[in-house]
C-alpha positions in Angstrom: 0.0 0.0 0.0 1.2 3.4 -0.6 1.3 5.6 2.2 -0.1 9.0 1.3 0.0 12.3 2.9 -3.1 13.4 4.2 -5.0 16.2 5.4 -8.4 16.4 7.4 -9.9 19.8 7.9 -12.4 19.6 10.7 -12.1 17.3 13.6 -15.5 17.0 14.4 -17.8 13.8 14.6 -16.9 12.6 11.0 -13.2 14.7 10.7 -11.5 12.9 13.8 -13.1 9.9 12.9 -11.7 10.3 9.8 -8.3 11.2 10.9 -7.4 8.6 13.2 -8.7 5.8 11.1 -7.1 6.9 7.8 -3.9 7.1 10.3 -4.1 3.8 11.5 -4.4 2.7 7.9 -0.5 3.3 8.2 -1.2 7.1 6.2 0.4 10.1 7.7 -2.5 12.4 8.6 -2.7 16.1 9.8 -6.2 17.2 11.1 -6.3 21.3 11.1 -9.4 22.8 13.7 -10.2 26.5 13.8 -10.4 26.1 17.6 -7.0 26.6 19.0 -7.9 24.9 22.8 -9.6 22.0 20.9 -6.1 21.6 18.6 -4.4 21.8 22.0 -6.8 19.1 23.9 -6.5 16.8 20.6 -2.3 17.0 20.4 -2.5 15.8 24.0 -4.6 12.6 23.3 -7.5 14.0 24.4 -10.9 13.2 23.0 -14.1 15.4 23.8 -16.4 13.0 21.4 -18.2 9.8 23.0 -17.4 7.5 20.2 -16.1 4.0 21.3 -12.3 2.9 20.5 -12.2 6.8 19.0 -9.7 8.2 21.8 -7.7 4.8 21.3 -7.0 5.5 18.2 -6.0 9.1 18.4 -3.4 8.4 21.1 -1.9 5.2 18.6 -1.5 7.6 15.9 0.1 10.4 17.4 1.8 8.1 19.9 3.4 6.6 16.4 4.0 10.0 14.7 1.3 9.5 11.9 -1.2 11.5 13.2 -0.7 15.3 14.4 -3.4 18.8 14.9 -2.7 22.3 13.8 -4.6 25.6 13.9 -6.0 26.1 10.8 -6.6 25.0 7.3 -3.5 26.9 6.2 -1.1 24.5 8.4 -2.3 21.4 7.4 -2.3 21.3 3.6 1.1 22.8 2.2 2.5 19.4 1.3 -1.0 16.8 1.3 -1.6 14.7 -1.6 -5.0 14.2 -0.5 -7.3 16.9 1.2 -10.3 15.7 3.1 -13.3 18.7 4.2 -15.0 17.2 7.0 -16.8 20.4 8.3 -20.0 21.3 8.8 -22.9 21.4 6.8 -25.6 22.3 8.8 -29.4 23.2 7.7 -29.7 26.4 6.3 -32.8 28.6 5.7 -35.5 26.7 4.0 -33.7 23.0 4.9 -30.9 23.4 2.0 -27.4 22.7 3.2 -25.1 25.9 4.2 -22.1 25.0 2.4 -20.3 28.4 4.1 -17.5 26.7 6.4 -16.5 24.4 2.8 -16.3 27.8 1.0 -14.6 29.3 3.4 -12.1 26.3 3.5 -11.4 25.9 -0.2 -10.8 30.7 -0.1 -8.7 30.1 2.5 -6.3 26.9 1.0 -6.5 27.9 -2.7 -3.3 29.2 -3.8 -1.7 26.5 -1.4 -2.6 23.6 -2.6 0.3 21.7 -4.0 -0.3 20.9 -7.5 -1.8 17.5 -8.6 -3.4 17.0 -4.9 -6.6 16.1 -4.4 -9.6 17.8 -3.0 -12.3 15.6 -1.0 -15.7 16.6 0.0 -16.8 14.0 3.2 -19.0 16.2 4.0 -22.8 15.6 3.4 -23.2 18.2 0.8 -25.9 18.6 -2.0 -25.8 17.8 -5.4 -23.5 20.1 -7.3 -20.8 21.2 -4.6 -18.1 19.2 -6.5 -18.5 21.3 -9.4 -19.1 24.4 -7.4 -15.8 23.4 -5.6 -13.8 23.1 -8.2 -15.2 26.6 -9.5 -14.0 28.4 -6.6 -10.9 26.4 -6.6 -10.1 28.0 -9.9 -7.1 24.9 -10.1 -7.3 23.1 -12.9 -4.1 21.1 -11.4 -6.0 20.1 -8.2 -9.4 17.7 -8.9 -12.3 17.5 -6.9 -13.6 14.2 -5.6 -16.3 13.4 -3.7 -16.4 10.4 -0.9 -19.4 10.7 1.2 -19.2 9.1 4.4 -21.6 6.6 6.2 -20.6 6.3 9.9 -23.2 6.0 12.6 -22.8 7.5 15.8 -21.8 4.8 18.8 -20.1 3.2 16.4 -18.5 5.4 13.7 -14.8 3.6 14.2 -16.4 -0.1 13.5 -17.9 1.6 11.0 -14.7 3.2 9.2 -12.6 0.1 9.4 -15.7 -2.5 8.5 -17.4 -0.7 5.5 -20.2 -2.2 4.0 -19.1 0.4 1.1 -16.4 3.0 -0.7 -18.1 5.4 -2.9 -15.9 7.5 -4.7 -17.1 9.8 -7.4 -15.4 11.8 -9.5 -14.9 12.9 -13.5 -11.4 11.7 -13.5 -10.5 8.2 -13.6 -7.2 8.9 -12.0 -8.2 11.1 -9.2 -11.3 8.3 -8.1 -8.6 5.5 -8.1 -6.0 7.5 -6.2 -9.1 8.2 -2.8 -10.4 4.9 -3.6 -6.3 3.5 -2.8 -6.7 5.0 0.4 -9.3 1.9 1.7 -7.1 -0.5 -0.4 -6.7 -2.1 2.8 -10.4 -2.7 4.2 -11.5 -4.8 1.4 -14.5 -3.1 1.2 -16.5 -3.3 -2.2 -15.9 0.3 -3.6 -18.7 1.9 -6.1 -16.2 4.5 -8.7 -19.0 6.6 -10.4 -19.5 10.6 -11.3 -19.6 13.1 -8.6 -23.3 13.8 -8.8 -24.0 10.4 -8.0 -21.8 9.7 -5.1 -23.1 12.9 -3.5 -26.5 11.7 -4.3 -26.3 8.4 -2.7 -25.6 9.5 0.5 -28.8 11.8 0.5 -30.9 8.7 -1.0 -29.4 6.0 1.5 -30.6 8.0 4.5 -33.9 9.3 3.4 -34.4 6.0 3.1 -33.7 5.0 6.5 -35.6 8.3 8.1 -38.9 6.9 5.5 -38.2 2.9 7.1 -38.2 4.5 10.6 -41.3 6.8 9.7 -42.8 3.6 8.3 -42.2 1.2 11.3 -43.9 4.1 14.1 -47.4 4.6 11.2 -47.1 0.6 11.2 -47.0 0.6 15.6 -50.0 2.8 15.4 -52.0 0.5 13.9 -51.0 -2.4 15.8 -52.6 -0.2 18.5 -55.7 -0.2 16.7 -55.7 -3.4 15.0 -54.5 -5.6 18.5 -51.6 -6.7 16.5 -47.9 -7.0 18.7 -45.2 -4.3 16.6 -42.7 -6.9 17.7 -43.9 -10.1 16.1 -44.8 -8.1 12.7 -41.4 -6.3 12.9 -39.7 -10.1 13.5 -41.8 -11.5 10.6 -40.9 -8.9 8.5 -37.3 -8.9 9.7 -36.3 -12.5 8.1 -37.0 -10.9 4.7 -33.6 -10.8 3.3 -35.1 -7.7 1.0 -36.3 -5.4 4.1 -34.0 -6.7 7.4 -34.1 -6.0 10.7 -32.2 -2.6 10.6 -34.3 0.3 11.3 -37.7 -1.4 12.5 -37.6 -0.4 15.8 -40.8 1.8 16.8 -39.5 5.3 18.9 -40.5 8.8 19.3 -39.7 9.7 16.1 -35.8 9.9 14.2 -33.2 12.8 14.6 -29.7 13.0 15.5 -27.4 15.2 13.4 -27.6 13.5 9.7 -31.4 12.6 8.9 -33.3 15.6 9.8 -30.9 17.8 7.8 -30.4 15.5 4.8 -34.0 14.9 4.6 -34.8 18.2 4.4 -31.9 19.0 1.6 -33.1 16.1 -0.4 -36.2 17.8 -0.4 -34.9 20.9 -1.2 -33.0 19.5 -4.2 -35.9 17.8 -5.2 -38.1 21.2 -5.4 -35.3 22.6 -7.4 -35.5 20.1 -9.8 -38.9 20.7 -9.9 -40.1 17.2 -8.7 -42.4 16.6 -5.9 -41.3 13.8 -3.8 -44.5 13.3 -1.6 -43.0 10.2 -0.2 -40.3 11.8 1.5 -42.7 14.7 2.3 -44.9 12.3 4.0 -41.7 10.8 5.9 -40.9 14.3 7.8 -44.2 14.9 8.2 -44.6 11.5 10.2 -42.0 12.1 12.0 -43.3 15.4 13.4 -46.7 14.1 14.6 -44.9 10.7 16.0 -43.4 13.3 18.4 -46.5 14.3 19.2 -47.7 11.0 19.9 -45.6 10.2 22.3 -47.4 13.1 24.0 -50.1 12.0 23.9 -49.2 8.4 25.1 -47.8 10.0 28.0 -51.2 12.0 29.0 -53.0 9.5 28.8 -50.8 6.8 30.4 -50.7 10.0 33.6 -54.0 11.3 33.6 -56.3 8.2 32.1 -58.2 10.1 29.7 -57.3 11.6 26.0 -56.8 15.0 25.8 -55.9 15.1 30.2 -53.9 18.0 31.8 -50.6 17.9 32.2 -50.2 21.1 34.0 -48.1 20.7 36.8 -47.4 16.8 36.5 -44.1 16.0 37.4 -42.0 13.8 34.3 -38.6 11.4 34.9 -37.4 11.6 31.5 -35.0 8.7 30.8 -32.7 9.5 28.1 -32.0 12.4 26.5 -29.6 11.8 23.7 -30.4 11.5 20.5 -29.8 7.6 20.3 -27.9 5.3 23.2 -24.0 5.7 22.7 -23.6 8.9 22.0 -23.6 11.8 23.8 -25.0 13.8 20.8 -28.3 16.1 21.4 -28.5 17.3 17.8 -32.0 16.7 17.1 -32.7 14.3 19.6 -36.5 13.7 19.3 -36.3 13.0 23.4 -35.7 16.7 23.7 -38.5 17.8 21.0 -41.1 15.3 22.8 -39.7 17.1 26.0 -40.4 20.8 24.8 -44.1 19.3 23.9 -44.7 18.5 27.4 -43.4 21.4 28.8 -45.6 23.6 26.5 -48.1 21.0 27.8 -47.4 22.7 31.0 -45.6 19.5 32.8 -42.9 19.7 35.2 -39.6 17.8 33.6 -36.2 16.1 35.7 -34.1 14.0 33.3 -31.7 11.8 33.7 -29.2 10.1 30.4 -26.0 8.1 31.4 -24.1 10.4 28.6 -25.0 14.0 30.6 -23.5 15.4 33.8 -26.3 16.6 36.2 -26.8 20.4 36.0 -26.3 20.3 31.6 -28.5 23.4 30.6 -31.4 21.8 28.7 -33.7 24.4 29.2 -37.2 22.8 29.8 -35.4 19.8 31.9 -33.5 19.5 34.8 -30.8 17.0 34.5 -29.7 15.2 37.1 -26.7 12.3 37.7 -29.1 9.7 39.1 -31.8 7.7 37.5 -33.6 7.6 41.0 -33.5 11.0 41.8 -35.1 11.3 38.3 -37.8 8.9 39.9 -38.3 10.9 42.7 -41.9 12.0 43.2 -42.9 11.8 39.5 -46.3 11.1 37.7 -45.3 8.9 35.2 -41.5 7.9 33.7 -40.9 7.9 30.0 -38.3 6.0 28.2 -36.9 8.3 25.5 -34.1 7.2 24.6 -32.7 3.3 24.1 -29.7 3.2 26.9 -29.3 -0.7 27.9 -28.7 0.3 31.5 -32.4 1.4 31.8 -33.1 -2.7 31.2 -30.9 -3.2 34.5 -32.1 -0.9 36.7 -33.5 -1.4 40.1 -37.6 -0.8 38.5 -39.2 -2.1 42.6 -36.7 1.3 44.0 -38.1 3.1 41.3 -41.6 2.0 41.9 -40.5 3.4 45.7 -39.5 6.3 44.8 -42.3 8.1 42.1 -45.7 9.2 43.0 -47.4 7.2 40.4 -46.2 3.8 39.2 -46.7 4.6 35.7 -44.0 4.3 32.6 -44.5 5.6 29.3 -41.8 3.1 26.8 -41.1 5.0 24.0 -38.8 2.9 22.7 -40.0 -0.7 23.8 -37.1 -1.3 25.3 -38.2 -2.7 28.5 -39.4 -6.4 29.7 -42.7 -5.4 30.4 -43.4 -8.3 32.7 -40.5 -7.1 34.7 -42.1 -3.7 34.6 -45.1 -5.0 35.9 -43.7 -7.4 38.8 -42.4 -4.3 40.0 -45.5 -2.8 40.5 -45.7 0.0 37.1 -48.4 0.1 34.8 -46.5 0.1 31.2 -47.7 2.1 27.8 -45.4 1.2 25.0 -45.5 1.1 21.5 -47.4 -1.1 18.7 -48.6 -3.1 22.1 -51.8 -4.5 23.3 
C-alpha cells in the first residue's frame, strides 16, 4: 500500500473519525481545527467525542508520529496529496445545506494547494458542490472528488474500518482510483462513479432509512388499533432478506445530526428540480406528529383520559440523547417530545447516562441519578434506548415516584419485569 499524505480539515464527529482511522491505515494524517484549545486538547490525546475505541485510536496515531493537529486549514495542507473537508454542513434557511465553512475552507487553501493533490468533499453536501468546488478552486491542477461518508454514531470507528461500502465519485478516472487507494486495505467493495451520483447516494441511502423508521412508528399505530404485537410483525418482516431487521424499531420519532438535515436537503434538491417527492414529504411529516404522539401516550398513560392536563405533572425523563452511545443532542427527538410536554405545561427532571447533572437543557433538569429522576414523578418515559435502563432497580423506582406509571417509547423494557415491580406500562405497537 502506498502511504499518502493526508489532510483532514475539521475534527468533528466525521473529521476525527476520519483522521485517526485513515492514520491507523498506516497514512500520515494532519487534522487542522479553527479552535486553538480544541487543537491543544486533541495533540494531548484528548478526546471530547463519545465514540467507542475513537480516543484509542488518536493516542496510537500520534503516539506513532502519523497523526498530528494544527490551527487552521493553512497548516495542514502545504504538502498533502490528499485533502479531506470534514466540516460542517448544517441546515440552512429553508432545509438546504449551508455550504459556508466548505467555502470558506477551499478561499482560505486555494493558492496553497500543492499541485496534482486532491480535494475531497466528506462532507454531506448537495448535489453540485463538487463542481461548485472546483469553480472556486479555480485549479485546474487540483481535482475535486467526492467520498461521502456513512458512519453512525456509537459506532463510527467499527464503522470506518468494516465498511459495508467506498463510494468514490469523480470525473477523473485517475483522481477516483487515487481516494479509492486509500481503503485498499479494508477490502471493502468500492462503487467508482461521477460526482453527482456519489453525493446523491448519501442523501438517498438516508432518506431511506428516516422513510423505514417513519414507516415502522405509522405501522405501531396501527397495531394499537388493530390488537396486532409491533414486535412479532417487525420479527416477521425482519427474516425478509429484501427489508432486514435494521431500522424497525418503533420510537418517538428519528433525529440525530444526519437525517433531519439531509431529509430536508433532499427535499430541497428535489423542489429545485422541480419534482415533488411526496413520499419523503410524508416521511418528515410523520415524523413530526410521532413526536406528538408520544405526547399523547404520556397524558393518557398519567392522567387516564385523551386529551388530560398535564399542567403541573411532574415527568422522569430517561434518556436524552439522540440515540444510546452517544452523547450527541443534535435533534434528539427526546428533547422535541420534551419541549411538547413542557408547552403541555408538565414539570420535567431528566436523567441520560451520557450528561453530567446540571447540563443546561432548558425545559429539563438533569440530574446524575436515575432515582433521583424517579423521585416524586407522575409517570416515567423512556426516550431514549440506553441498555442500562433494562438493568435498573424498577421495585426502587416504583419506591421512589408518586405514580407507578412508565411511558416506553422505545419498547425497550421487559414489560413483565415492569409490571412485577409494581408499574403500569404504555409502549409502542402493544396491546
Amino acid at each position: 500500500m502506498f502511504v499518502r499524505r493526508i489532510a483532514v480539515v475539521g475534527t468533528g464527529y466525521v473529521g476525527l473519525t476520519t483522521g485517526a482511522c485513515l492514520a491507523s491505515l498506516g497514512h500520515r494524517v494532519v487534522c487542522a481545527d479553527v479552535d486553538q484549545a480544541k487543537v491543544e486538547r486533541l495533540s494531548r490525546g484528548e478526546v471530547d467525542i463519545l465514540e467507542p475505541g475513537l480516543a484509542d485510536l488518536v493516542g496510537e496515531g500520534i503516539a506513532s508520529g502519523r497523526l498530528s493537529f494544527v490551527l487552521g486549514a493553512s497548516a495542514a495542507v502545504a504538502d498533502a496529496e490528499v485533502v479531506f473537508l470534514c466540516v460542517p454542513t448544517p441546515m440552512g434557511v429553508g432545509g438546504v445545506a449551508d455550504l459556508q465553512a466548505v467555502e470558506s475552507v477551499v478561499d482560505e487553501t486555494r493558492d496553497l494547494l500543492p499541485s496534482g493533490c486532491v480535494i475531497v468533499n466528506k462532507s454531506t453536501v448537495p448535489v453540485g458542490t463538487s463542481i461548485r468546488t472546483a469553480e472556486l478552486l479555480r485549479r485546474d491542477d487540483v481535482a475535486v472528488v467526492s467520498n461521502p461518508e456513512f458512519l453512525r454514531e456509537g459506532s463510527a470507528v467499527h464503522d470506518f474500518l468494516n465498511p459495508d461500502r467506498i463510494v468514490v465519485g469523480c470525473d477523473q478516472q485517475d483522481a477516483a482510483e487515487r481516494v479509492a487507494a486509500l481503503y485498499a486495505r479494508l477490502g471493502a467493495p468500492t462503487v467508482l462513479t461521477d460526482a453527482a451520483s456519489a453525493e446523491l447516494v448519501k442523501y438517498a441511502a438516508n432518506c431511506f432509512l428516516a422513510m423505514k423508521l417513519s414507516y415502522v412508528n405509522a405501522v405501531a399505530e396501527l397495531c394499537e388499533r388493530l390488537g396486532a404485537n409491533i414486535t412479532d410483525v417487525t420479527e416477521g418482516m425482519g427474516y425478509d432478506k429484501r427489508i432486514g431487521q435494521a431500522f424497525l424499531s418503533p420510537g418517538p420519532g428519528w433525529g440525530g445530526s444526519c437525517l433531519p438535515k439531509d431529509t430536508h436537503a433532499m427535499l430541497q434538491a428535489a423542489d429545485a428540480a422541480d419534482f415533488e417527492f411526496r413520499l419523503l414529504r410524508a416521511t418528515i411529516d410523520t415524523n413530526e406528529r410521532q413526536r406528538t404522539r408520544m405526547v399523547e401516550k404520556v397524558r393518557l398513560a398519567v392522567t387516564g383520559k385523551r386529551g388530560g392536563s398535564l399542567s403541573h405533572v411532574r415527568l422522569g425523563l430517561l434518556g436524552l440523547t439522540f440515540k444510546a452511545g452517544t452523547d450527541d443532542l443534535r435533534d434528539s427527538p427526546a428533547l422535541a417530545v420534551a419541549a411538547l410536554l413542557k408547552q403541555a405545561g408538565a414539570d420535567l427532571v431528566g436523567y441520560d447516562p451520557a450528561l453530567p447533572g446540571g447540563t443546561d437543557l432548558g425545559p429539563v433538569s438533569v440530574v446524575d441519578d436515575p432515582y433521583q429522576a424517579a423521585k416524586d414523578v407522575d409517570a416515567l418515559v423512556v426516550l431514549t434506548e440506553w441498555p442500562d435502563f433494562r438493568s435498573l432497580d424498577w421495585a426502587r423506582l416504583a419506591e421512589a415516584v408518586r405514580q407507578p406509571v412508565v411511558v416506553d417509547t422505545r419498547n425497550l423494557l421487559d414489560p413483565d419485569v415492569i409490571r412485577r415491580a409494581g408499574f403500569t406500562c404504555t409502549s409502542l405497537g402493544r396491546r
